[in-house]
N, C-alpha and C positions, 0 to 999 in steps of 0.2 A: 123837949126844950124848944121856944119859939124863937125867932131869930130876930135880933134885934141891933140896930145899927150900932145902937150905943153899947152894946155888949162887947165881949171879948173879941179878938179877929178871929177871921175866917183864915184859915190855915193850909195853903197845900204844898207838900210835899213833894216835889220833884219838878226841875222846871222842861220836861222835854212837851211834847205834843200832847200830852194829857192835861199835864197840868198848865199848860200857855190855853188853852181852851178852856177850864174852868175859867179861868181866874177874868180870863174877857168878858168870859158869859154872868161872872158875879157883876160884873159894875154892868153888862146891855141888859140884864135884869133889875137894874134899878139899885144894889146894895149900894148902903152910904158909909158905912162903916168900913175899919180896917181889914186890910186884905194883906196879906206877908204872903210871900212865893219862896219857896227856899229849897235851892240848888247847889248840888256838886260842883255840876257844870258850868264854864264859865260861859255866857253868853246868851244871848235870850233863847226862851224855844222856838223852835222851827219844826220843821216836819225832815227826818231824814235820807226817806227814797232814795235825794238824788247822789249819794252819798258810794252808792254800789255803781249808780250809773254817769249821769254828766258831769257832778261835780267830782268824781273820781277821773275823769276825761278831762277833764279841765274846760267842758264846754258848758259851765255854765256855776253862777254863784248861786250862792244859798239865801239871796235878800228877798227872792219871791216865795219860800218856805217859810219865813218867820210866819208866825201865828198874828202877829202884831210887830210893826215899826222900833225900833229903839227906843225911842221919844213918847210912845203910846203909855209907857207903866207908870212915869213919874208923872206924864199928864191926869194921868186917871187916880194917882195917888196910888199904886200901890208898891209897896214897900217888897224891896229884891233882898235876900241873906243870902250871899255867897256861903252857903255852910251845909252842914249835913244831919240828918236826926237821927241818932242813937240808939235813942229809946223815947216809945209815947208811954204815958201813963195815963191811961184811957179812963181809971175812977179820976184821979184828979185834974182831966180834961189840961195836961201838962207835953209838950215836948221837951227832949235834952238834946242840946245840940253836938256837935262836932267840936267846936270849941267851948263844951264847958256851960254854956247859957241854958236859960231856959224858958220857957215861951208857954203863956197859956193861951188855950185858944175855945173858942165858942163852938164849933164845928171843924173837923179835919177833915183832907182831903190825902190819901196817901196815891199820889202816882206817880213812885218809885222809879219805873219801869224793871228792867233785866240787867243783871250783867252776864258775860260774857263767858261761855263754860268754855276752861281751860284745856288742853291737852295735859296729859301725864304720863308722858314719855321720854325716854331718857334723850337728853339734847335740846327738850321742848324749851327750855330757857338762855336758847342760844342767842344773838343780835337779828335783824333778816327774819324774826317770826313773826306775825304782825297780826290783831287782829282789826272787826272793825264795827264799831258804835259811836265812837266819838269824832270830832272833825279832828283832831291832834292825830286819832289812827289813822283816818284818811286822808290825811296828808304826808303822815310818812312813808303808808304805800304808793301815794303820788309819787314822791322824790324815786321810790325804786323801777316806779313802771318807765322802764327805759327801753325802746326798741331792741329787739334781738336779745334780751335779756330772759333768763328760765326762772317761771315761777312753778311752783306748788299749792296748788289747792285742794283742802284739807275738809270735806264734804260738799253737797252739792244738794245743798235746802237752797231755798231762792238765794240768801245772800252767795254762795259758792257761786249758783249759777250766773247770779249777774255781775259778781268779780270778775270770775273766768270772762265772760263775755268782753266785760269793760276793757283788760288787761289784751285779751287778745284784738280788740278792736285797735290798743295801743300800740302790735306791734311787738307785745312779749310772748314768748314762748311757753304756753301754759298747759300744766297737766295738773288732772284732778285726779283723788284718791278718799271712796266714798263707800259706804259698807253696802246698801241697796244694789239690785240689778240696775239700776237706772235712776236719773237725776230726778229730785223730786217724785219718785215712785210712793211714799210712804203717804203725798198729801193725793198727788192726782190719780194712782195706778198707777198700772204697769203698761196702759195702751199710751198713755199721755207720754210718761218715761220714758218711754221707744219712740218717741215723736223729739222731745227734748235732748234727746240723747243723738239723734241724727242729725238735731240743727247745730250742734257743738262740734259732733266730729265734721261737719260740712265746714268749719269755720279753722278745723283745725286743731283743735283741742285733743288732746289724748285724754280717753276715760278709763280708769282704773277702778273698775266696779268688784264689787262684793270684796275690798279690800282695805286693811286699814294701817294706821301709820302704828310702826312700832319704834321707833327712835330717829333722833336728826343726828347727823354728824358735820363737823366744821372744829374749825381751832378758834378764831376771833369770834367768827360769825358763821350762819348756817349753809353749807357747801352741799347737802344732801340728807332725801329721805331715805329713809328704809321702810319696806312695807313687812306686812304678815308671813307673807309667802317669800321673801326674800329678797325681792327688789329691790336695786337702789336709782333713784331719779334723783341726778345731778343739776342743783336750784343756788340760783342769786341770791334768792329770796322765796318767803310761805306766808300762805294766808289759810287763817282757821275761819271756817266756819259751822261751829259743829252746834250752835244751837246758845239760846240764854236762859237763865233762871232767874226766876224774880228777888228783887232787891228789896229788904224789908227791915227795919226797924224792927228792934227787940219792942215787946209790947209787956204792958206790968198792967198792973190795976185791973180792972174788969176783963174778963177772955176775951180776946180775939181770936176769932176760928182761922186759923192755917192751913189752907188744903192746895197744895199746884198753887201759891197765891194768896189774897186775903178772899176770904168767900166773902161775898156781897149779894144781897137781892137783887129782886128785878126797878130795886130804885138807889140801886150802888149802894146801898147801908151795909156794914159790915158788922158782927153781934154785939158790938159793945155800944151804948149811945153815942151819936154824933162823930160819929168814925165813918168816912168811906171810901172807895178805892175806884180808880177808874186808870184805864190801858192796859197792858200790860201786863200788869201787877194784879187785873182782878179775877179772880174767879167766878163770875155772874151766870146769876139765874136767867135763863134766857124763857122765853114764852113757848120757841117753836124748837130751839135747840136742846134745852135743858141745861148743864151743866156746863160751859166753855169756858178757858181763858185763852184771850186771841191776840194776837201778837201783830196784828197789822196797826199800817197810818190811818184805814177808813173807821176801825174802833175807836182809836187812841182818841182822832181828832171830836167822833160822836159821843163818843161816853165820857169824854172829859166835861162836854156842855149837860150832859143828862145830869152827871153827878151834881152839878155845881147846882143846877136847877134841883135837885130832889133836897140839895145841904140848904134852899131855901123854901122849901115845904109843898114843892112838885109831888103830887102823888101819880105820875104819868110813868109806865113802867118803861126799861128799856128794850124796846123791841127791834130795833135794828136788824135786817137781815143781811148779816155781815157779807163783806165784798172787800176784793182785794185783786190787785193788778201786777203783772212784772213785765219787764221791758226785756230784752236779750237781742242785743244784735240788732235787726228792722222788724223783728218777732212782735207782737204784745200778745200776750196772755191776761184773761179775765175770769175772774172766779167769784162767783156767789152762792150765799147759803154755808154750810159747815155739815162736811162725812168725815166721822171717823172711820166708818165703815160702809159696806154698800154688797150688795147680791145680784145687781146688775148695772151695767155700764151700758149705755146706748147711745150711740152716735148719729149724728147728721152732720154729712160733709164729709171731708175723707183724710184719712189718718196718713195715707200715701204721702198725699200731696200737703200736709201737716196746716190742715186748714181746716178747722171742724167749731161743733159743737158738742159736748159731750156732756150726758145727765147720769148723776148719781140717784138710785134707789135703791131703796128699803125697805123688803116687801113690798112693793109697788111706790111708796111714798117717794114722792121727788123731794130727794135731802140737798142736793147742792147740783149747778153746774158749773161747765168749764169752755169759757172761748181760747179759740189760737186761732188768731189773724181773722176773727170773724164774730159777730157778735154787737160789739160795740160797747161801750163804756155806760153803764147802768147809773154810775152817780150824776153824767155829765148829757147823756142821752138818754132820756125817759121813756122813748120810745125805741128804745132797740133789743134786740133778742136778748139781750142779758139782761135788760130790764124786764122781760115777758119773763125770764124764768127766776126773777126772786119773786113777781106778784105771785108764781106756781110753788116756791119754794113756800113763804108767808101763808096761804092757802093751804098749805101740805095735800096740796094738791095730789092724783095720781093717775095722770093721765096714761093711756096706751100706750108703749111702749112703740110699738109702727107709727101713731102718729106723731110721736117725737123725732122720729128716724125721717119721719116725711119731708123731701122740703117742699111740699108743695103746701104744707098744712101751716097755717102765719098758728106761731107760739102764743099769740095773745089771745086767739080763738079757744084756747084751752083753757085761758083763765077766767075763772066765773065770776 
């Protein structure tokens, strides 16, 4: 199907960071036709990082996250539905919405994102439990983060970690309770873990490892957890953070393949015609990774413009070599490339003093690394060590293990 102004619109599905970055890149691409944006959410998209950190702090708004100004959509003509889609009917290029309507469109864009996997323990539906995706949850945890007050946090994947942090920076009394030896052990190891794990307890935080919550107790609102082993930690207030699953519209008419996601090629097309998915939500073919769905801002914001560009007849696949950042305290951590797994870890710089670089391999192949406090920002610095090791990562590269460990050896001298 060619794309054609005067056709049906162009349709995307979810207004967060996915789909606030198509729908720009359909009109700086030149579309003249209709473009419908249609969200849950009230509010335009933004990008949400600062949501675990500043704007949880209160040290900072959310007006430099927008993807685009307020005043940008109705300038550019596109049309906003506060609503939500039900069901796509992919033979009759058909959405149904939330309220009843229904909407055809020329090409889809599904980027849902995730919501939020639940606890299922008795108490979990107490007042005080709070999670956090939207700005309405991060502001109710704002109102709780009150000095001297005891929180509970409920795993310790980046969002725990950078609650915990933000909360304790505030002043609250925070213990975490998280099934791994160590925070973030599942994405970085166990050397990185034991690195992240000493900047928390240094800060204060109590860590409740290899343990998990099996009931809250409280009368009104939640007074305390109970762990596994029998513990009880006496809380104001709890934050989950155990992870999301993707958010998806029932699909009729021609298959849509459902795997972790909407599966999509390496040009966000998902199996049905003119269906595609991008953030979040997609499960894409990668070049160098193969199979991934990534749940970062550095995806969400790249593969929203790929999609939109491929829904107007880009044949440029998406090759990004995914990258992702976390802040914790005066900490930054930097990560690029994608290991689910790895046979050797190798560092330069020193775990001690929680300052390094550290390379994932696979069979020798360099699959991802990892900065702490060192490195530099790959999207924003082209020329810094985390930039040397996605060119090594893209290359699949596999350089010598000693000469990674070297510092005397410059990282870009590896890349051919």
């Amino acid at each position: 199907m060619t794309v054609s102004d005067a056709g049906g619109p162009m349709v995307i599905v979810g207004g967060g960071l996915a789909g606030g970055n198509a729908t720009a890149t359909l009109r700086e691409e030149g579309f003249g036709g209709r473009v419908v944006l249609i969200s849950r959410e009230p509010g335009i998209p933004f990008g949400r990082p600062p949501m675990s950190k500043t704007y949880l702090r209160s040290q900072e708004d959310l007006d430099g996250w927008y993807v685009r100004p307020a005043g940008w959509y109705q300038e550019h003509d596109v049309e906003r539905l506060g609503d939500g889609v039900v069901a796509v009917d992919a033979a009759l290029h058909t959405v149904t919405l939330d309220s009843g309507g229904e909407l055809e469109y020329q090409k889809l864009l599904i980027a849902t994102g995730g919501r939020n996997r639940r606890l299922r323990v008795a108490g979990a539906e107490l007042p005080g439990i709070h999670y956090l995706r939207t700005v309405a949850e991060c502001d109710a945890i704002k109102r709780e983060a009150v000095a001297d007050r005891r929180a509970v946090i409920v795993g310790m994947g980046f969002i725990g970690c950078e609650v915990a942090a933000s909360l304790t920076q505030l002043g609250v009394q925070v213990t975490t309770v998280f099934p791994g030896p160590a925070p973030l052990e599942k994405v970085l190891g166990a050397e990185v873990g034991a690195a992240i794990a000493a900047i928390h307890r240094a800060n204060g935080v109590e860590l409740c490892a290899e343990e998990q919550i099996v009931a809250f107790e409280g009368s009104d609102r939640v007074q305390a957890a109970v762990t596994a082993s029998g513990k009880r930690i006496a809380c104001d207030f709890a934050v989950a953070g155990i992870g999301i699953e993707p958010e998806l519209p029932t699909f009729e008419g021609s298959p849509v393949t459902l795997t972790n996601g909407v599966l999509v090629d390496e040009l966000c097309r998902a199996s049905a015609p003119d269906i595609y998915a991008a953030g979040d939500v997609a499960n894409h073919l990668h070049p160098v990774f193969g199979r991934v769905r990534v749940e970062h801002y550095n995806n969400a914001e790249k593969q929203g413009r790929a999609a939109a560009r491929s829904m107007l007849g880009s044949t440029t696949p998406y090759d990004y070599i995914h990258s992702f950042w976390s802040d914790q305290y005066e900490h930054k951590l930097e990560y690029v490339g994608h290991a689910a797994t790895w046979d050797e870890f190798v560092v330069r710089g020193s775990l001690q003093e929680r300052r390094l670089i550290g390379f994932y391999l696979q069979d020798g192949l360099m699959r991802a690394a990892v900065g702490l406090d060192r490195g530099g920002d790959p999207e924003a610095d082209l020329d810094s060590e985390m930039a040397a090791c996605a060119r090594l990562v893209a290359q699949r590269a596999r350089p010598a293990p000693g000469r990674l460990a070297d510092e005397h050896v410059d990282l870009w001298s590896l890349a051919t």
